[in-house]
N, C-alpha and C positions, 0 to 999 in steps of 0.2 A: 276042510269039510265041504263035499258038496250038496248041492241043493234039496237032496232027498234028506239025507245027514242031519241037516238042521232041520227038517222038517218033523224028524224023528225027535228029534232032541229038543220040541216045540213043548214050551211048558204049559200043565192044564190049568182052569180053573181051579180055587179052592177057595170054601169057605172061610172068611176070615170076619171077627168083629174088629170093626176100623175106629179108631177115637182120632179127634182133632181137637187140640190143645191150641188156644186161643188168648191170649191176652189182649181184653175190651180197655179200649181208652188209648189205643198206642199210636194212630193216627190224628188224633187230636194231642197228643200228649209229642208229637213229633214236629206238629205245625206251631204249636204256642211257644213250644219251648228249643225252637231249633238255636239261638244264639249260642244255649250253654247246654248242646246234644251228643259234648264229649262226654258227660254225665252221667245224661240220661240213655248214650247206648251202651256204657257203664250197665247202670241200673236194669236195664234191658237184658242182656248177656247175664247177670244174675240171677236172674230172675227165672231166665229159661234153662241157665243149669239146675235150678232147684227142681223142678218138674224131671229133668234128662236123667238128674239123679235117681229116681224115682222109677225110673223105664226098664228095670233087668227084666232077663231071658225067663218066661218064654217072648215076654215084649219086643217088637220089634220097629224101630225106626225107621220109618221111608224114606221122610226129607223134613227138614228146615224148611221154614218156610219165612223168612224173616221175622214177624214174632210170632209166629206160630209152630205148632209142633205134629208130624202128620205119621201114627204108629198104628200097627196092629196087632191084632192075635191069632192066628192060624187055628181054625176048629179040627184042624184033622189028627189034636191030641188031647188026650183025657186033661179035659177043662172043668176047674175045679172053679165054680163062679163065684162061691166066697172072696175067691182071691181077686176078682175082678170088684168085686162088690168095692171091697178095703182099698185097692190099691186108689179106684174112685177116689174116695172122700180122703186117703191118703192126699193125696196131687193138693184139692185145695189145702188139706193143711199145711204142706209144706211149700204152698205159692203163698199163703200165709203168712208163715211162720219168718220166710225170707224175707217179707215187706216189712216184718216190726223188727228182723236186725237190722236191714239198713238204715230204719228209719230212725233206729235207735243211737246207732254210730257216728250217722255222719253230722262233722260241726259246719258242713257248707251251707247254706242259704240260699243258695242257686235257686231258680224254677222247677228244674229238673228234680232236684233234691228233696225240695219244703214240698213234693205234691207226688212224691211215691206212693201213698197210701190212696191216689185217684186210680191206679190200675188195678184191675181186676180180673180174674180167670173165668172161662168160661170152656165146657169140656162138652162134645158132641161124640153121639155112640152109635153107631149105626153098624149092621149085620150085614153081611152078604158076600158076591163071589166077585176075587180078584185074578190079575193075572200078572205075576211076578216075572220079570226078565232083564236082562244085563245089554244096557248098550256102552260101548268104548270101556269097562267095568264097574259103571256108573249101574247100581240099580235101580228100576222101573215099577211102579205099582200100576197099575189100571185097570179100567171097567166102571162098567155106568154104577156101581155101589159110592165109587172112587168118587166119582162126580157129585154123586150124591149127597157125601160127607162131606163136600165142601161147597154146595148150594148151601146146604143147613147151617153155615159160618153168619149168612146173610138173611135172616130170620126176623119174625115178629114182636119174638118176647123180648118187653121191653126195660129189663132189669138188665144189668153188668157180669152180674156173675153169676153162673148158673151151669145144671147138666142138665142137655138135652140128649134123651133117647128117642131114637125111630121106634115103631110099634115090632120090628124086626127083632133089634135088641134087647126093647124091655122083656119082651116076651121069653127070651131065652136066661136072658141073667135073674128075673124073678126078683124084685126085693120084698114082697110080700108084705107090704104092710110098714116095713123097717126105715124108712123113710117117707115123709109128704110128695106126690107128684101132683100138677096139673094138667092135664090133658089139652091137645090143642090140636089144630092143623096148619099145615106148612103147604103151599099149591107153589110149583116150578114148572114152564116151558118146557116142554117135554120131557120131564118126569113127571108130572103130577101130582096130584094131593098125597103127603103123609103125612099121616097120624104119628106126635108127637108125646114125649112123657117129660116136665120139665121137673126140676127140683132147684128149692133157690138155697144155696146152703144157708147157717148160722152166722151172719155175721156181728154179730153182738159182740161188745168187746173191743174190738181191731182199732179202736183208735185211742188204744193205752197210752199211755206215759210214756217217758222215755225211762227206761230201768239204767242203773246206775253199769257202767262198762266202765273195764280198767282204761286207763290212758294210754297203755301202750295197745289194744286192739284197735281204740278210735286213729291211734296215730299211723296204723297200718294201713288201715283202711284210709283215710287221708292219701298217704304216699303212693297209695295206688291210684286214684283219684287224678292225683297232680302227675304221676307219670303218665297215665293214659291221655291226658291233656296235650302235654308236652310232644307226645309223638306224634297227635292230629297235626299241630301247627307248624313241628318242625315239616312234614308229611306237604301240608301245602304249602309252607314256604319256597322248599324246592320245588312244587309244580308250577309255583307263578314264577320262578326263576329259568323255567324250559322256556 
């Protein structure tokens, strides 16, 4: 392909609503608890398949971001915002719903373990124009929207788990009434002031009981536990032995 070639083949902007899927408490939940962080990246990795599961077509994943999750939705097809609405408040419940099975299973007492129910989800929505491209066949998101969704990671509101909308967004998905927001502003180095929609979900509840599980799922879960263990140390026993 020569120069003109790919100049041709230069892909445009397109509107996309961008979300970033955030799990609050994971930086401190990484420093307290590094002794026993075969566990807790255990606990980690589940947690973010819970959400991954939750991502089908037309959603689309950008990148991983170690505990983060960075997707969007292309406007340039009949977008049905119901579906964005649900899929929302979908995500917390199923970052939920994951936190009281583990927390219900497991019979370790770790750090890591006894203090699952301290992480929290937090979900950022923001509107605007991206530009999608392929390096080595690695895919690319970018554009100052890009940027933007993730200045908004590092914010004011001072609660754990929560959705925040840019005025971009709220404006377009509309919940009308159907949910509580607070209003705020967000001011960034060369982006600027935006106007913010927060909503803090229902957490009422979440620190139930433990419900009664068969023995043999607790013991699964266990064995997965002590294998992922097992293969950290075998893992650096051979590096201190290079």
């Amino acid at each position: 392909m020569n120069y003109f070639e790919s100049l041709y083949k230069t892909p445009l902007e397109k509107e996309a609503f961008l979300f970033f899927a955030d799990i609050s408490g994971y930086t401190q939940y990484v420093k307290i608890h590094s002794r026993t962080w075969s566990h807790g990246q255990f606990i980690i990795s589940e947690l973010l398949n819970a959400v991954i599961e939750e991502l089908n077509e037309p959603l689309k994943i950008a990148k991983l971001e170690g505990d983060a999750i960075f997707f969007y939705l292309l406007q340039d097809i009949n977008i049905n915002t119901e579906f964005i609405k649900k899929k929302l408040m979908l995500l917390f419940e199923s970052f939920k719903q994951k936190k009281q099975n583990l927390h219900s299973v497991t019979m370790c007492s770790c750090p890591c373990c006894s203090s699952i129910q301290t992480l929290k989800l937090k979900l950022i929505v923001h509107s605007g124009k991206i530009l999608t491209y392929d390096i080595k066949g690695y895919q690319e998101v970018s554009g100052l929207d890009v940027i933007t969704l993730h200045r908004l990671s590092k914010n004011k509101v001072n609660q754990k788990e929560y959705l925040l909308l840019t005025e971009q967004a709220f404006s377009k998905i509309l919940f009308e009434g159907e949910i509580t927001f607070v209003t705020g502003k967000e001011k960034y180095d060369e982006i600027g002031e935006i106007k913010t929609y927060v909503h803090f979900p229902n957490s009422e509840g979440e620190l139930q009981e433990k419900k009664t599980i068969s023995f043999i799922f607790k013991f699964i879960f266990e064995v997965k536990m002590i294998f992922i263990t097992f293969i950290i140390r075998i893992k650096s026993y051979f590096k201190k032995k290079r």
